[in-house]
N, C-alpha and C positions, 0 to 999 in steps of 0.2 A: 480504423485509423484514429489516434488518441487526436484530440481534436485541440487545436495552438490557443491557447489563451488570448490572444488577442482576438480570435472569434467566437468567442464565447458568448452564447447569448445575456448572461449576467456579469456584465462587464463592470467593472467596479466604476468606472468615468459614466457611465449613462445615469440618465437621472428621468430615475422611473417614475419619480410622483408627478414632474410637468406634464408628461405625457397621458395622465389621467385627464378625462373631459371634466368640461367645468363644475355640472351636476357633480360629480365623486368631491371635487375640492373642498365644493362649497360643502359638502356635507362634517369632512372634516373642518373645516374652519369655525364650523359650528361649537365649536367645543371651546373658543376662545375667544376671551377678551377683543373687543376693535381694535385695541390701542396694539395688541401684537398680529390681529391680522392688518393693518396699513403694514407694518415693517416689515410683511413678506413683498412689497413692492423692489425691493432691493435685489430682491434673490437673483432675477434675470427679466429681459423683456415679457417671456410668456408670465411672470406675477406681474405685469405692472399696476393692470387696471382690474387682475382680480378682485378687490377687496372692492371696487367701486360697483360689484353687482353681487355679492353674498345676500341670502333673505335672510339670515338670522343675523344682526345687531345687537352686542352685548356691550353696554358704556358700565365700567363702575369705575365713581369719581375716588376711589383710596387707592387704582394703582397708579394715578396721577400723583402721588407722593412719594421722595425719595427722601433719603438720608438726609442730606443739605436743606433740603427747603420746609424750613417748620413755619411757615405763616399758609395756614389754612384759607386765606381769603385767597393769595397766589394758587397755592394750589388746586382751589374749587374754581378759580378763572381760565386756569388750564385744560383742566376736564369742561369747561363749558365753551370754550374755543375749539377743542379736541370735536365736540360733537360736533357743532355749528358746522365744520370747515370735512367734514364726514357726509355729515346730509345734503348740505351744497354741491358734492362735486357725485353724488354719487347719479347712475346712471338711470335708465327707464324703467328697468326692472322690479318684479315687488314685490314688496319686502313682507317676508312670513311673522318673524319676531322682531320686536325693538323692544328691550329692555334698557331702562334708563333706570338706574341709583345714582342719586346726584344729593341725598341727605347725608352724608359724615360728614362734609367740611365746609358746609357755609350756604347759603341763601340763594336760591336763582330766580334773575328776573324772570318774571310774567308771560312779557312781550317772547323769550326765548322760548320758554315751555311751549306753548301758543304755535309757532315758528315748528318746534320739533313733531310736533302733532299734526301738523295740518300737512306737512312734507311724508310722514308715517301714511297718512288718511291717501293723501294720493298716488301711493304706490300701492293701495290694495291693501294693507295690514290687516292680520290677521290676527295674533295677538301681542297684543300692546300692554308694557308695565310700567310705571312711572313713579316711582317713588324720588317723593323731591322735598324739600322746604324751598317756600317762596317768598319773596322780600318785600309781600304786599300782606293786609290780612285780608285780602279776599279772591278770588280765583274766577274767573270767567273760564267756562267751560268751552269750547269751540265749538261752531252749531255741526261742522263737519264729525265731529267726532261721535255726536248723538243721532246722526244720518249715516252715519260710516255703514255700504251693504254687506261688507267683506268680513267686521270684527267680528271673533269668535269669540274671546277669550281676553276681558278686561280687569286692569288693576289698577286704581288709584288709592297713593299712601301721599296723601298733602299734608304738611302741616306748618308751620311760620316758627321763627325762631323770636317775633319780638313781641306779636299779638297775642293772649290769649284764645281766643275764638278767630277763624280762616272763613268768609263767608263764600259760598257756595253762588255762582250766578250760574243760569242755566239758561240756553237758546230755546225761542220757541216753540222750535219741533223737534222732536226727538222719535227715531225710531231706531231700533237695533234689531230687524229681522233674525240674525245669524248668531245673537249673539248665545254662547252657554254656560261661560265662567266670569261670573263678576265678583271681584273684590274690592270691597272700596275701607278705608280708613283714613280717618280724618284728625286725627290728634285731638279728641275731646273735643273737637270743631262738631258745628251741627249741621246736619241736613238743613234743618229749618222748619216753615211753616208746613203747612199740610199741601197745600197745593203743590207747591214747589217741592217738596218730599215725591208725591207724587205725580206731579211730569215726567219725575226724574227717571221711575221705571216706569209709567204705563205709557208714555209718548205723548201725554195729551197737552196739548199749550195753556199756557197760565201767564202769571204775571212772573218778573225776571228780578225778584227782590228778597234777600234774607231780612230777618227781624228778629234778633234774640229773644230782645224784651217779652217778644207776643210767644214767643217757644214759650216760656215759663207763666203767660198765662190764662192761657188758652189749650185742651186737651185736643192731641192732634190725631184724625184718625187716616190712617195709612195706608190703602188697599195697594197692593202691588202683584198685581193682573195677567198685565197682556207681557209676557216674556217666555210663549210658548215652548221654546226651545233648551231654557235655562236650565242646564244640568248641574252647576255649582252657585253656591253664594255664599260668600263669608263677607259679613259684616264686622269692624272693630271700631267702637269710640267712635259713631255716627249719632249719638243722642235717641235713641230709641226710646231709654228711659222712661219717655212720659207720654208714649205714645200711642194708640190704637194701632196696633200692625195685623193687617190681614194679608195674610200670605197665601195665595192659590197655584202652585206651578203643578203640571203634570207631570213634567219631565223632570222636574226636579231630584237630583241624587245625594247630593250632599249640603249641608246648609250647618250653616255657624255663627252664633250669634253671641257677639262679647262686646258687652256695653260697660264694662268695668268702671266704677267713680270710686278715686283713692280714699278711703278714710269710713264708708260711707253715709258721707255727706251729703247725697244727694239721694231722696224716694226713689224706687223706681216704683208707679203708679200705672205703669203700660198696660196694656191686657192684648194678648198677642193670642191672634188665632194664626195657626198654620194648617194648609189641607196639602198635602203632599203625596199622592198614591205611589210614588216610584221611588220615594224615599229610601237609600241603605245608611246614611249616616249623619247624626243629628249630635251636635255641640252647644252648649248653653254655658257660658262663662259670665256672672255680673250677679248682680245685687237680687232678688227673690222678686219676683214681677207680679204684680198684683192678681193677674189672670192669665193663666195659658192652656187654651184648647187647642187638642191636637185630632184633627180630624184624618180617618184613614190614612193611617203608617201601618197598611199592613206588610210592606215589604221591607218592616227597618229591621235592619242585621245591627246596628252598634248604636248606642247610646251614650253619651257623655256628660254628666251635670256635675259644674262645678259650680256651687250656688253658695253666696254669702248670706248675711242677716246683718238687718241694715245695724248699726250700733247703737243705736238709741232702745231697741229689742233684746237688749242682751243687759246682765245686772251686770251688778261689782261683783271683787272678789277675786283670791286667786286663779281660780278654775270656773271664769263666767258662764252662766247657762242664760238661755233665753228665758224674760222675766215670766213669772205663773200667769200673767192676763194674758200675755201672746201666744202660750206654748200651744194652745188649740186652735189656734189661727193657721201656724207654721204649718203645725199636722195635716189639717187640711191641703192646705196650697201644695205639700210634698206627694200627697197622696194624689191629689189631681194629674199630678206632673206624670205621676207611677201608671195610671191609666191609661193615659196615650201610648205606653211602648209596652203593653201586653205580649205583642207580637217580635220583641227587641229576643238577641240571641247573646247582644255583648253588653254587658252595660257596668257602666263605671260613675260612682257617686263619690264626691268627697265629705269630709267630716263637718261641714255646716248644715249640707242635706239631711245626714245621719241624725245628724243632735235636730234637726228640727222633725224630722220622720217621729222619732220617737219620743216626742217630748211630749205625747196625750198617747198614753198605753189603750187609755177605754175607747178611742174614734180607730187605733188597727184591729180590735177583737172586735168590734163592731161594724166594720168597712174592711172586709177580708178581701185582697187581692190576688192573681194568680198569674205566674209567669213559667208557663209552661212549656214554652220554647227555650227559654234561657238556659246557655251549658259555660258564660263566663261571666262573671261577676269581680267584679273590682272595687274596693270599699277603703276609705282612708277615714281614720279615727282615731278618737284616743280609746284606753283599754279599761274606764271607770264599768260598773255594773249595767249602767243604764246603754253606755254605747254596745258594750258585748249583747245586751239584748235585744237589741235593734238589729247587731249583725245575725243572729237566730233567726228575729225574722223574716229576714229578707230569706235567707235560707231557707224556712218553712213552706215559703209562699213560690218557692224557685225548687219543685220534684224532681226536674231533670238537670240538678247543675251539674257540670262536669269539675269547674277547676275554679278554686277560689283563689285569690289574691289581696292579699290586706295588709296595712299600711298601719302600723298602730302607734306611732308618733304624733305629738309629742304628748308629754306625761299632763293627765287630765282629770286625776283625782288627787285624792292625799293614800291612796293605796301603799303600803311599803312596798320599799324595794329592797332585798336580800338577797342573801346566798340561795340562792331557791333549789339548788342542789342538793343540798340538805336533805338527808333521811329525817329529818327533823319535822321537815315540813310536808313530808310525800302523804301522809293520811289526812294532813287536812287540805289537801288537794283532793283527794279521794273522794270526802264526801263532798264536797265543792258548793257553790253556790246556787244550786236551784235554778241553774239558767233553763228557761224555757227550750226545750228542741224536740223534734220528732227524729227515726230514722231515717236517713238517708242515701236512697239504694245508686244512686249515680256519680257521688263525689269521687274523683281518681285522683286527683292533684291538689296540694294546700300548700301555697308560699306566705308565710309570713314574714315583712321587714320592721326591722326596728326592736327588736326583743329587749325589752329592757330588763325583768325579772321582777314583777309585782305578780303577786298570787293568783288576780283576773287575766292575766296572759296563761298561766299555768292550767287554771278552772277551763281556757277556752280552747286548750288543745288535747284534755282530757275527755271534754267535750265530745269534739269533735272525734277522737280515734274511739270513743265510746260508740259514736251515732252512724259512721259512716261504713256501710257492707263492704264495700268495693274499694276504697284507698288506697294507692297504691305510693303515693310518694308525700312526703312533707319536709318541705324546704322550710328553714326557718335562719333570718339573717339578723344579727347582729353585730354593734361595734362597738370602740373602743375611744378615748380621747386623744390617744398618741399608740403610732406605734412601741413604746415602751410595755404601754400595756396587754399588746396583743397577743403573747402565749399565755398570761397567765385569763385574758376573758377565753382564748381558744377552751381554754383547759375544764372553766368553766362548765363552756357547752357543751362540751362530753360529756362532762358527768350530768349534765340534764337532760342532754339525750339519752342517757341510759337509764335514767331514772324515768322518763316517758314508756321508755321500752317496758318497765312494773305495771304501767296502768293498763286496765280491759280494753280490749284494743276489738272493733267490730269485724276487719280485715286482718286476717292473718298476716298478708302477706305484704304490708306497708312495710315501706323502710323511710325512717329521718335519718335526715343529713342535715349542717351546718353550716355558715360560714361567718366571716367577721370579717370586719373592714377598719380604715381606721378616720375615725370622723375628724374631713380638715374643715376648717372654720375658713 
């Protein structure tokens, strides 16, 4: 018997989602902003006081802005009522996440923050984010927060809209049995003295006081110990700079350190040891640190350095190079760096590293390195003589790479640039520059961005289809200043890539391709 629509078990009036337990709700509601799960209060009695028992709490203060209201202090007072009158009413239960962004639109009191955290701490919290500017410069930490048994997984991003410098106050005791993700950033703000640096992660009590003056001059040494469990830490713009860091975690997987100073203006004089045996992934973003041992990474899978040179190391000119007293100093400290990730499989360096790598030819032929694991490699550079022979060696000393990727922006000699298309030019390509290289039996993949068309881009991909047994693909990208220009540079790379296609090629069976894009400013 065809069965009557109105008994149909998917009745179109039934409302399937209330009838889900609370567990399924909250999982959806997971997914959304607080400010629209309160407004499922409306729906019917069974939402009323859902939203007063969700464990995941997501506050961001920019959807508290609409059309009409353009004064940013109302609007940040909204979102900071919005929380307030959230965490107040809500129920026993406890709470897995609280994410708090409350920096786009204005300053929040102290006392509030304080208030939001210690409501967080007693319902068990689990991971906790706080990203805020505060209307004081300086921040008292709550002692709950540094006892919290529960936190896993911590993020603070403070910084002030009016102070320079945020100072840091810390509770006596401090322990975080649980905890495995720490993030902290400080807006150029400092940790501080040594002691107080270090309560902060080994838990030991100290005195409850920042002091700039004494950061700058006194050498601060940092052991940071007891955090057995710590499986992430990224550090940013915590003043490291000038400081002895000794880094021990076991557990430790990923770790990232970016002390970035704008201009730079400021030494870094630190000398950083890290021991990390479980390590798989290591970030180095700031100015060249005076000293950095890396003790047992034998499990790092990727590496990252993006390393500056301080400015005062670098000459005049249009195309600056580090000055001839330094360039075997750089060498050195790059090479030290190169040492610890023997064992690395990914690793990616940018064009300050490179030019200081190679700025002493006689300390790499005499300190030969070897990266025998390595099958990705990542390099950003300009395309002068001296950087293509740095990217060789890195090559030389990497037998098992698989796939290159290179970055060879922006222009960093007086090399011409022409039609490089030109049958004009294809024999003095041919016999080419003398660039140092061996064969290489495991290259499959070669991306190069930024093609400009100087002679040393041309030398470095004859190069390579000269050297390489096994290649099977070469990407090569380039662009243009407006799309006006863009069929006639496509047209270009044709005929450059066909003109590739004449040179001695070690793999038969590579094929290059092209593309072009159009560079918006």
């Amino acid at each position: 018997m065809k069965q009557s629509k109105g008994n149909s078990s998917f009745s179109g009036n039934e409302d399937r989602i209330s009838s889900l337990p609370d567990a399924l709700i909250h999982e959806i509601l997971a997914f959304m902003d607080m400010k629209y799960v309160v407004q499922t209060c409306v729906l019917s009695k069974r939402w009323r006081y859902i939203w007063t028992s969700v464990p995941v709490l997501h506050f961001e203060d920019y959807l508290h802005k609409d059309e009409e209201e353009a004064d940013l202090d109302l609007v940040h007072m909204s979102f900071v009522n919005f929380v307030k009158k959230v965490l107040s009413l809500r129920d026993n239960s406890d709470i897995h996440t609280l994410y708090l962004n409350g920096d786009n639109n204005g300053a929040t009191i102290v006392d509030d923050i304080c208030k939001w955290i210690t409501t967080a701490v007693s319902h068990n919290v689990q991971e906790l984010t706080i990203k805020i500017c505060i209307d004081e410069d300086f921040f008292e930490i709550p002692a709950c927060l540094c006892t919290c048994k529960s936190l896993t997984k911590l993020e603070l991003v403070l910084g002030t809209l009016w102070a320079d410098e945020c100072k840091v106050i810390l509770p006596c005791t401090m322990s975080l049995p649980r905890i495995k993700s720490l993030r902290l950033r400080f807006f150029y703000q400092l940790i501080g003295k040594e002691k107080l640096a270090n309560k902060f992660f080994s838990g030991f009590p100290t005195q409850r006081s920042l002091d700039r003056d004494n950061r700058r001059l006194n050498k601060v040494n940092l052991n940071i110990l007891s955090l057995p469990n710590l499986e992430s830490l990224v550090t940013r713009d915590c003043g490291f700079d000038d400081m002895n860091l000794n880094i021990s975690f076991p557990k430790l997987k990923y770790f990232a350190l970016n002390d970035f100073k704008p201009n730079g203006e400021i030494e870094n004089t630190g000398e950083y040891k890290l021991y990390a045996p479980s390590l798989a992934s290591f970030v180095i973003k700031g100015y060249m640190p005076t000293s950095f041992t890396l003790e047992n990474l034998s499990s790092l899978v990727r590496a990252d350095m993006c390393i500056w040179i301080k400015r005062e190391d670098i000459g005049d000119g249009v195309f600056p190079e580090i000055r001839a007293e330094k360039k075997e100093y750089y060498t050195q400290l790059t090479m030290r760096f190169l040492r610890g990730f023997h064992s690395v499989k990914a690793l990616t360096l940018n064009g300050s590293f490179l030019k200081a790598l190679g700025g002493s030819p006689d300390i790499l032929d005499s300190q030969p390195l070897e990266f025998y694991h390595l099958h990705f490699l990542k390099l950003s550079g300009g395309s002068s003589r001296d950087s293509l022979r740095t990217i060789f060696y890195m090559l030389k000393i990497s037998p098992n790479i698989k796939a290159l990727y290179l970055r060879l922006g922006p222009q960093d000699s007086f090399d011409p640039v022409f039609p490089f298309y030109h049958e004009s030019n294809a024999e003095e390509i041919r016999r080419g520059l003398a660039l140092p290289c061996c064969m290489i039996y495991h290259l499959k993949f070669v991306k190069i961005k930024y093609i400009r068309g100087c002679v040393n881009e041309l030398n470095l991909l004859a190069t390579l289809l000269k050297h390489s047994m096994v290649l099977e693909k070469v990407m090569l990208c380039s662009r243009c200043l407006n799309k006006y220009h863009l069929k006639e540079k496509e047209e270009e790379m044709e005929k450059f890539r066909e003109m590739l296609l004449t040179f001695p090629r070690a793999s038969a069976n590579v094929v290059i391709s092209y593309s072009v894009s159009v560079w918006y400013f």
